[in-house]
C-alpha beads as a LAMMPS data file, in Angstrom:
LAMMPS data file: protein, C-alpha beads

286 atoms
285 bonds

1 atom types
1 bond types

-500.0 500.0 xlo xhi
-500.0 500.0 ylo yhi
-500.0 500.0 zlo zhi

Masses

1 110.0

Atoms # bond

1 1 1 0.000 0.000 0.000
2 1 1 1.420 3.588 -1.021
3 1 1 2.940 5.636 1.944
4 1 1 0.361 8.458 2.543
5 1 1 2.469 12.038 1.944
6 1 1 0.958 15.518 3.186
7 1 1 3.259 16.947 0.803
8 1 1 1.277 19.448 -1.462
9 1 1 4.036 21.563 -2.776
10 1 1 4.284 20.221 -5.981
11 1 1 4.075 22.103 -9.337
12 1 1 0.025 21.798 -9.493
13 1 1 0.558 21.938 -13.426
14 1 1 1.594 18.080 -12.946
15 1 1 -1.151 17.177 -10.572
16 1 1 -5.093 17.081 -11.048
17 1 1 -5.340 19.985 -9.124
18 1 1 -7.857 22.243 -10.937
19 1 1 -9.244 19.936 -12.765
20 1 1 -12.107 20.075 -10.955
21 1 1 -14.916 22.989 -10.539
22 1 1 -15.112 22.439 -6.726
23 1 1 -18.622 22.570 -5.084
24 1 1 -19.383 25.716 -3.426
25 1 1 -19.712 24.320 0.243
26 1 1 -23.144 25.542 1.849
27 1 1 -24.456 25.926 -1.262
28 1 1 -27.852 24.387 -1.693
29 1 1 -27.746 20.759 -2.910
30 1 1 -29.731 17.655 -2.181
31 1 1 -28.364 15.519 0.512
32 1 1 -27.167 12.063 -0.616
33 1 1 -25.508 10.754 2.260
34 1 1 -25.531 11.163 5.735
35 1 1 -24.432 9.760 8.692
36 1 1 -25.271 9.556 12.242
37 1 1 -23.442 9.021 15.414
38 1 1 -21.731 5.553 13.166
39 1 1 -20.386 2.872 15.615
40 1 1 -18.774 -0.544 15.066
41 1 1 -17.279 -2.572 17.244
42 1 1 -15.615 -6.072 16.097
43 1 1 -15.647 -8.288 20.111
44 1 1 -13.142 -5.727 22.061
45 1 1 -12.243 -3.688 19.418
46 1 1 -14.135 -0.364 18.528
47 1 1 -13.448 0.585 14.953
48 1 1 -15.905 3.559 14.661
49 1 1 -17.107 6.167 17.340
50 1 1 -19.964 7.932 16.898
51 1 1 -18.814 9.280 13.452
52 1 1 -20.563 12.022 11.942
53 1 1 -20.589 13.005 7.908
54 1 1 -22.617 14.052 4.766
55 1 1 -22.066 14.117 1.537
56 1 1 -24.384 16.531 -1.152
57 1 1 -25.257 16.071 -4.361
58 1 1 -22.319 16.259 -6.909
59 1 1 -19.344 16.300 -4.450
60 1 1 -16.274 14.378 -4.757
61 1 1 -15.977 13.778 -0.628
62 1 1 -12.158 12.298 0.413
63 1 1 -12.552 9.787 3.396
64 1 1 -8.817 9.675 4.582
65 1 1 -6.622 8.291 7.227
66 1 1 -3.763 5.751 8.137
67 1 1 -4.086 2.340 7.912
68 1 1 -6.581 0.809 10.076
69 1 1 -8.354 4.458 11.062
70 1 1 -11.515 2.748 10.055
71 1 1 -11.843 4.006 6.255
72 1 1 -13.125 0.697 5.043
73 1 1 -15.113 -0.577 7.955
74 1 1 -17.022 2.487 7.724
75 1 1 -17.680 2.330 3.824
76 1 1 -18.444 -1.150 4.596
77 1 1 -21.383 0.000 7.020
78 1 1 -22.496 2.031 4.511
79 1 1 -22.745 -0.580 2.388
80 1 1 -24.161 -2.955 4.588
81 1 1 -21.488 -5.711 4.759
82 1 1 -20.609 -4.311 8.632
83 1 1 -23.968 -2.631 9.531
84 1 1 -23.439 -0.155 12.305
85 1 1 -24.111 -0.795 16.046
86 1 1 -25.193 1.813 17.011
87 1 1 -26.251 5.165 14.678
88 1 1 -27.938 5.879 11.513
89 1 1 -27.115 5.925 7.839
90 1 1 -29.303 7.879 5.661
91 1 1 -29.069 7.951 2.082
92 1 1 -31.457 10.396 -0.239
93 1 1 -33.468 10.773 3.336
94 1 1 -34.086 7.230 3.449
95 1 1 -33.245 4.854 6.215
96 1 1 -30.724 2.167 5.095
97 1 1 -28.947 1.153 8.238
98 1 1 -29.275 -2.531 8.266
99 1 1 -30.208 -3.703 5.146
100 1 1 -28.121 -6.086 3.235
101 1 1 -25.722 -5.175 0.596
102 1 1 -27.874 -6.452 -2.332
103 1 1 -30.271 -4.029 -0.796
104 1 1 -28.055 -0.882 -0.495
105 1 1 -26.944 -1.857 -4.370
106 1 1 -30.699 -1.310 -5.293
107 1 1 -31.065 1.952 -3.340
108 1 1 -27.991 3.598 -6.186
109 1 1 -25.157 2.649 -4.362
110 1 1 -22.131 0.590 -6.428
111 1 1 -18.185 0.820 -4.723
112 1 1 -15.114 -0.354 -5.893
113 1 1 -12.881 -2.422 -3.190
114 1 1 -9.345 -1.675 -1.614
115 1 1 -7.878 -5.066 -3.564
116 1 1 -9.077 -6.023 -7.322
117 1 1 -12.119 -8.346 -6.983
118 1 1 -12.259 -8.726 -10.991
119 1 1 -12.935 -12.518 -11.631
120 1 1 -10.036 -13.980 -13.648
121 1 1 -10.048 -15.825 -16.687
122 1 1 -12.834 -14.002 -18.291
123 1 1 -12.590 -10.714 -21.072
124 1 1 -12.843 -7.067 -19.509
125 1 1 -16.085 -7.297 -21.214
126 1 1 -17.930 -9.944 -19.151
127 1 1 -16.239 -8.604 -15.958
128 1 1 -17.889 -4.906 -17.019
129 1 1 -21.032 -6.746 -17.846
130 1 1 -21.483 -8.547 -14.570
131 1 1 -22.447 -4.767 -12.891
132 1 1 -25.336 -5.003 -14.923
133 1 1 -26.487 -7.222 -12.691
134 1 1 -28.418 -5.108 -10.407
135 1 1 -31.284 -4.180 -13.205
136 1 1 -31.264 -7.985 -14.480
137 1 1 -34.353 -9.792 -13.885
138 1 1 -33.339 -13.335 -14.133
139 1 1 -35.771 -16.307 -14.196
140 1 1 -36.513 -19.872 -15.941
141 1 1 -39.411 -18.543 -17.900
142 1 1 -37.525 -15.357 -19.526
143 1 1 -34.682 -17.934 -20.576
144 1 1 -37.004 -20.383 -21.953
145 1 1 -38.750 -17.212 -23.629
146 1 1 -35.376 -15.753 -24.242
147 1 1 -36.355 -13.997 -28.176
148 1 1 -39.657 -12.971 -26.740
149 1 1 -39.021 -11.839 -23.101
150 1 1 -34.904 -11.380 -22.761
151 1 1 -33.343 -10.425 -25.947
152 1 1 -34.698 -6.864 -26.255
153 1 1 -33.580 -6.434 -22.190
154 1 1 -30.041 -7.752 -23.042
155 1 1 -29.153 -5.478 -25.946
156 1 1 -30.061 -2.193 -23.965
157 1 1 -27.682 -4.151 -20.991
158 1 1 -25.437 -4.599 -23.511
159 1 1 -25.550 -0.867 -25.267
160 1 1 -24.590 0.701 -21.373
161 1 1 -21.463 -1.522 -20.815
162 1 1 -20.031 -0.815 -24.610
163 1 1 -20.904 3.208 -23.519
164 1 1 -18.762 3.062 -19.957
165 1 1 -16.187 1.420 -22.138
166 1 1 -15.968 3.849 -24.420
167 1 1 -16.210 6.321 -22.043
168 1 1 -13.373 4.395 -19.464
169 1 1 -11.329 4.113 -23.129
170 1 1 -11.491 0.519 -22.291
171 1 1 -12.433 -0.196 -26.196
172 1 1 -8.704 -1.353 -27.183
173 1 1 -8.840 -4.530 -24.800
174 1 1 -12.933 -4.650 -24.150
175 1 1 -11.986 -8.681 -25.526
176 1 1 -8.737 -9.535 -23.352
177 1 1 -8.714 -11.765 -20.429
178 1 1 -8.407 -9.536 -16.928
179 1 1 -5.253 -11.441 -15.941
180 1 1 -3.277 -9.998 -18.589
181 1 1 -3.952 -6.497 -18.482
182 1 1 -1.906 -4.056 -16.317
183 1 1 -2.961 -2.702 -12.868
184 1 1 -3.756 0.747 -14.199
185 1 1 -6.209 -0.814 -16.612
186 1 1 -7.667 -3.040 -13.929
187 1 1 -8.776 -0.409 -11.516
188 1 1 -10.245 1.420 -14.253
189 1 1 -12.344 -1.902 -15.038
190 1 1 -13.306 -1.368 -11.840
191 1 1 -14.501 1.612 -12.432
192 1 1 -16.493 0.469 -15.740
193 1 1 -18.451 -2.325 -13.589
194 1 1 -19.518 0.718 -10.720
195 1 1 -20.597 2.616 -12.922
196 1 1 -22.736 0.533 -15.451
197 1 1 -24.558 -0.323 -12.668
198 1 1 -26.371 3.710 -12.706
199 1 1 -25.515 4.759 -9.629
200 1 1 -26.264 7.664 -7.554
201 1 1 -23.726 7.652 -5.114
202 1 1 -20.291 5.658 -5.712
203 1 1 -17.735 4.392 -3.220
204 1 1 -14.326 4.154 -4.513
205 1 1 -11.631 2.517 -1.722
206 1 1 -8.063 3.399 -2.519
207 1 1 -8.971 3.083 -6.846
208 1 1 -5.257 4.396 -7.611
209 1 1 -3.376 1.929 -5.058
210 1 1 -0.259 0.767 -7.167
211 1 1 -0.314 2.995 -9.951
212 1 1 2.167 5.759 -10.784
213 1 1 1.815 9.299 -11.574
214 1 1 0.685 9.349 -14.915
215 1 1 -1.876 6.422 -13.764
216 1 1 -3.242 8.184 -11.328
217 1 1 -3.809 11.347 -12.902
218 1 1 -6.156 9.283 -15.548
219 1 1 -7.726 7.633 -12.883
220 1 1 -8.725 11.069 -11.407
221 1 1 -9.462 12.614 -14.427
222 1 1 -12.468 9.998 -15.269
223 1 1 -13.946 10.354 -11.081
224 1 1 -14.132 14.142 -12.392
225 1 1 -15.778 13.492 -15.442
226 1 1 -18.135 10.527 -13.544
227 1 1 -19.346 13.249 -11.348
228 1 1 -19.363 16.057 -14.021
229 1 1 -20.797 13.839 -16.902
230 1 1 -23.152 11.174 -15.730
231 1 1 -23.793 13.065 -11.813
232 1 1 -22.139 10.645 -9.754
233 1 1 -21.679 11.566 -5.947
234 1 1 -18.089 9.723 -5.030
235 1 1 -17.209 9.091 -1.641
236 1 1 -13.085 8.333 -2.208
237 1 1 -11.096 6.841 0.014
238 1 1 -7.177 7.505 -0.770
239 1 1 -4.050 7.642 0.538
240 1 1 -2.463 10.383 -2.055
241 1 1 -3.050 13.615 -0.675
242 1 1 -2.284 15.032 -3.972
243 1 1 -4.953 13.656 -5.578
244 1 1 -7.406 14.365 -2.656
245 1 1 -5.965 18.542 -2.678
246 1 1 -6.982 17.593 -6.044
247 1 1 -10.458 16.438 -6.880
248 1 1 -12.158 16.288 -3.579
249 1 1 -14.730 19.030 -2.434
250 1 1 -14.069 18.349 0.872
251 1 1 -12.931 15.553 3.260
252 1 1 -13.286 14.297 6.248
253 1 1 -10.029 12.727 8.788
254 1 1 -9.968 9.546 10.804
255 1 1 -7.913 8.206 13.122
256 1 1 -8.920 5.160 15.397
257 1 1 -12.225 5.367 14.715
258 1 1 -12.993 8.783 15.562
259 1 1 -13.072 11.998 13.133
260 1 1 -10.447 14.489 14.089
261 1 1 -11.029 16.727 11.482
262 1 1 -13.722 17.432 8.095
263 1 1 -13.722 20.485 5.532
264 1 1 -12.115 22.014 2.768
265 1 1 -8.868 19.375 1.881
266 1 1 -6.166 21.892 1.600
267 1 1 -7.269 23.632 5.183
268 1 1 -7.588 20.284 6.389
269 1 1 -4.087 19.035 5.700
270 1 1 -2.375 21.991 7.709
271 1 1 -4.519 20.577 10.768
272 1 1 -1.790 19.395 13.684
273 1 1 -3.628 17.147 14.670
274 1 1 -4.239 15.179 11.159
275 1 1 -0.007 15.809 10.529
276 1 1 0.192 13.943 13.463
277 1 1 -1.980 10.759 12.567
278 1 1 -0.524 10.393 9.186
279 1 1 3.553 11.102 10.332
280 1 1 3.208 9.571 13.898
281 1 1 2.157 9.859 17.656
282 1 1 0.505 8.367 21.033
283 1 1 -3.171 8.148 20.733
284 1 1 -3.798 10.771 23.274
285 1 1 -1.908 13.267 21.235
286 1 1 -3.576 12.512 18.186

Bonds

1 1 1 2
2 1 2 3
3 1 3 4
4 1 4 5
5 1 5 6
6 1 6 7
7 1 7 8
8 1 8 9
9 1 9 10
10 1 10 11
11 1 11 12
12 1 12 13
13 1 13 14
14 1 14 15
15 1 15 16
16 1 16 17
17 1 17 18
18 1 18 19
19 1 19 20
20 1 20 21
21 1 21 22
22 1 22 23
23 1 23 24
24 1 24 25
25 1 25 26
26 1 26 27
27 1 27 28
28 1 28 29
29 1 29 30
30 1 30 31
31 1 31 32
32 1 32 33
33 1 33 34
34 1 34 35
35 1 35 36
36 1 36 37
37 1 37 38
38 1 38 39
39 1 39 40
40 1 40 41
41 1 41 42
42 1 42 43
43 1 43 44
44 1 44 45
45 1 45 46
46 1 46 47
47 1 47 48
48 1 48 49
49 1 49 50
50 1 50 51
51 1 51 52
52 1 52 53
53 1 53 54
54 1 54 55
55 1 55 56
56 1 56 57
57 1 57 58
58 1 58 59
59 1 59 60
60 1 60 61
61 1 61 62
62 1 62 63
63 1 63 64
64 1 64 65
65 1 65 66
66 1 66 67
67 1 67 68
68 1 68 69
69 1 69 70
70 1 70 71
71 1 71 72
72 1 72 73
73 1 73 74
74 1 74 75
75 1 75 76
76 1 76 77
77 1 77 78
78 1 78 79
79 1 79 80
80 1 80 81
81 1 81 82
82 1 82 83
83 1 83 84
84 1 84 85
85 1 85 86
86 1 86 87
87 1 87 88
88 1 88 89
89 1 89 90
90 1 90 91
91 1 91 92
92 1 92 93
93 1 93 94
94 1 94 95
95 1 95 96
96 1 96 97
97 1 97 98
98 1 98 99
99 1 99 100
100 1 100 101
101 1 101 102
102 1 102 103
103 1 103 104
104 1 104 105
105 1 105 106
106 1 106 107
107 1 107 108
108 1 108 109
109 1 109 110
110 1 110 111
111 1 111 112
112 1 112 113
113 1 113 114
114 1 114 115
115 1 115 116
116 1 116 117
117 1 117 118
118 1 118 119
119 1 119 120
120 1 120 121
121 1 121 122
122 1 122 123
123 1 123 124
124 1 124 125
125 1 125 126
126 1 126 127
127 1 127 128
128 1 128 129
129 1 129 130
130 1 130 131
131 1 131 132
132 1 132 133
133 1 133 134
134 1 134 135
135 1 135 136
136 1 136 137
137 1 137 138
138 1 138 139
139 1 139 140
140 1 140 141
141 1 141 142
142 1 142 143
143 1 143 144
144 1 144 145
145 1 145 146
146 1 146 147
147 1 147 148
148 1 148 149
149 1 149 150
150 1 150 151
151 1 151 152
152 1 152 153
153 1 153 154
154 1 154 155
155 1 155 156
156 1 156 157
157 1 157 158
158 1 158 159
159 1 159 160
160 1 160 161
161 1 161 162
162 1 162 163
163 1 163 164
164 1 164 165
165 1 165 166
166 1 166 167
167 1 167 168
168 1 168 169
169 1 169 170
170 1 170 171
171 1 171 172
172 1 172 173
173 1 173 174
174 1 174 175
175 1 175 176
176 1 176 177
177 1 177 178
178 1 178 179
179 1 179 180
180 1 180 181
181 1 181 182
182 1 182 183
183 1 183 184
184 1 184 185
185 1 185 186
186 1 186 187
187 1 187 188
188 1 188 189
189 1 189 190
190 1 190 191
191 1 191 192
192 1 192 193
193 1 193 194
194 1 194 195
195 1 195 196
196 1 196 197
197 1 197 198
198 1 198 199
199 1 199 200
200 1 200 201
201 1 201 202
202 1 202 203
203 1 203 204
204 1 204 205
205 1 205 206
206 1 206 207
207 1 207 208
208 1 208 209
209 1 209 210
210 1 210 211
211 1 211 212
212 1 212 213
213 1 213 214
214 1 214 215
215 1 215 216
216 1 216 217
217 1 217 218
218 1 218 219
219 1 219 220
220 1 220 221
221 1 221 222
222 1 222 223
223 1 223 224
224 1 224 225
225 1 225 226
226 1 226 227
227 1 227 228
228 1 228 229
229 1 229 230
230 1 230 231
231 1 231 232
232 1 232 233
233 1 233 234
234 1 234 235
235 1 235 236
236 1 236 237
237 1 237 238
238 1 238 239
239 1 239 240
240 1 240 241
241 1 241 242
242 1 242 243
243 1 243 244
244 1 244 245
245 1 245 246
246 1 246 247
247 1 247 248
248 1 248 249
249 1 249 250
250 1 250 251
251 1 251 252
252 1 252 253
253 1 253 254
254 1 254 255
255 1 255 256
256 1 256 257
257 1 257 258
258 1 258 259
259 1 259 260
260 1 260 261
261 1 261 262
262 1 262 263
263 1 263 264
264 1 264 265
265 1 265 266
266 1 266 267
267 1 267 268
268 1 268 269
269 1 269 270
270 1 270 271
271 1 271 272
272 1 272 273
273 1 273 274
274 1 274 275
275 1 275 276
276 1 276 277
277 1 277 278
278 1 278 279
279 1 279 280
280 1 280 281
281 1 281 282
282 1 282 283
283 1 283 284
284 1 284 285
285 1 285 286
């Protein structure tokens, strides 16, 4: 996993630093997310406590922190794989806490996961396809009907995936097997699957985890043009601060469980207190 950095002095000609119109915070947009006093606790172990956030219509929102601050289990509550203990999780003003992933899915929610969960051995094309799964309506009598009830339904599946790949520029290996494709072109097949599946709101953990510069500044430019283009809310999670300075709206800072800081990213990073969870310290200080 990449070494986080609060190092923002780089040229910002080389970065995706304005890239991005950012969202006028306070300004008035429909909710999408929000969360409410969040806890998790795994036997002994509290991973969230009482965490607080919201996210509005068309922001790119940075969830940040070092490793094993609780990033994931608290996209993971969101997406009910770890529902929360205690606290509530709202999403378009409608209760979800609790309900099972396949559930949240249907509500507009698709994510992408810290470590590549493509399925080896078949074509970036069936891998992009499977995220139609969502809006399939599988049964015995529409496959023994297929030309009557199905094929009509499959086409229009088939018309989204072949737009995200042309829009992920995915078209030059849309036929080769997953395995032998680099990483840079795996996350973005990632990306492809979320987002055939429509979404409202995506979750994207660490999507530019092993990739270099020039990777990563593709990667960020198609979350831009995900929200600006098809109106994707994106919750990232992400370890390069450069790219969170970058393309986030705001953010919001864990560290053991517990938010230590939220706002605009580049008057976040100056916070002590976040310097000090990223570079080092006692709990107490933090």
């Amino acid at each position: 996993m990449p070494s986080p950095s609060l190092d923002t002095g780089q040229d910002e000609t080389t970065t995706p630093h304005r890239l991005s119109t950012p969202v006028v915070v306070g300004s008035s947009r429909a909710r999408v997310l929000e969360c409410l006093g969040v806890e998790r606790r795994f036997g002994g172990l509290v991973a969230l406590t009482g965490v607080d956030l919201h996210i509005d219509q068309g922001e790119i929102f940075g969830l940040v922190g070092p490793n094993g601050s609780g990033k994931t289990t608290m996209t993971n509550a969101i997406t009910g794989f770890y529902p929360p203990q205690q606290g509530q999780i709202l999403l378009h003003g409608q209760d979800i806490t609790g309900l099972a992933p396949h559930a949240v899915a249907r509500h507009g929610v698709a994510r992408t996961f810290q470590n590549l969960a493509l399925f080896n051995g078949m074509t970036v094309l069936d891998n992009i396809l499977l995220g139609r799964h969502v809006h399939m309506r599988p049964s015995v009598m529409r496959t023994l009907l297929y030309p009557w009830m199905s094929r009509d339904e499959e086409i229009a599946h088939r018309r989204v995936v072949e737009d995200i790949i042309d829009f992920m520029q995915l078209q030059g290996v849309r036929d080769e097997l997953v395995d032998a494709i680099p990483i840079g072109l795996k996350k973005r097949v990632e990306l492809a699957r979320a987002l055939v599946a429509e979404p409202s709101f995506l979750i994207l953990d660490e999507p530019m985890a092993g990739m270099n510069q020039e990777e990563k500044e593709y990667m960020a430019r198609f979350v831009l043009d995900a929200r600006d283009e098809r109106g994707v809310t994106v919750l990232l999670i992400e370890h390069h601060m450069d790219i969170i300075t970058g393309i986030c709206d705001r953010m919001l800072v864990l560290s053991y469980g517990e938010v230590i800081d939220s706002g605009i990213p580049r008057e976040v990073i100056r916070n002590p207190r976040v310097i000090k969870a990223y570079l080092g310290g006692s709990r107490e200080s933090a």
